[in-house]
Phi, psi and omega in degrees: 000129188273109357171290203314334182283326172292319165301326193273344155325279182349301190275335168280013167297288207290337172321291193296324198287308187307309170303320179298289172289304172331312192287319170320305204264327200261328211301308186305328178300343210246121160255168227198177187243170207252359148302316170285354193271297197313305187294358181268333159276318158299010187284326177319299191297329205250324191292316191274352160304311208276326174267001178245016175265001166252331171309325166322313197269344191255353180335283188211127205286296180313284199261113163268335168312325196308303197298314190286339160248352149311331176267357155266336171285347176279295170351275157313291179328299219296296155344328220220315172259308167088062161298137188288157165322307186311312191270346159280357155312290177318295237261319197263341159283004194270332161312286165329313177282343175261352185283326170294345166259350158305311178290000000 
C-alpha cells in the first residue's frame, strides 16, 4: 500500500469523524429554549419510527396482519405501559414470533 492511499484513508476518516463530533462538542455549549430542546429530544423516537415502519408494512407479503400487529402491540406498550424503546421493540418482535408459530 503507497502513502497515497494511506493519506485518502486518513482524510476520509477525518471527513466522516468531524461531522459526526463536532455537533457532540459544540451542543453541550449551546442553550436552547425548551421547545427545541423538546423537539431535539424526539428526533431518536421519530427516526427509529421512520426505520422501522415500512418493515411493518412489507414483513411478509402472504400473512401482512402479522406486521400490523407487531405494530399494534408496540404501539400499545409504549401508550399504555410507557415502555423504554428497546423493550418495546423486543415485545413486539417476541409477538410477531409467536404469531408465526401459531399460524
Amino acid at each position: 500500500m503507497n502513502t497515497n492511499m494511506i493519506f485518502l484513508i486518513l482524510g476520509m476518516a477525518l471527513v466522516t469523524y468531524i461531522p459526526r463530533a463536532l455537533p457532540a462538542v459544540i451542543i453541550d455549549k449551546m442553550k436552547f429554549s425548551p421547545k427545541v430542546e423538546k423537539f431535539l429530544s424526539l428526533i431518536p423516537y421519530t427516526a427509529m419510527a421512520a426505520l422501522i415502519f415500512p418493515g411493518v408494512l412489507t414483513v411478509d407479503a402472504n400473512l401482512w396482519y402479522i406486521g400490523v400487529i407487531g405494530g399494534i402491540v408496540a404501539i400499545l406498550l409504549s401508550l399504555i405501559k410507557k415502555m423504554p424503546v428497546a423493550a418495546v421493540v423486543v415485545v413486539s418482535v417476541v409477538a410477531d414470533m409467536l404469531l408465526y408459530t401459531v399460524i
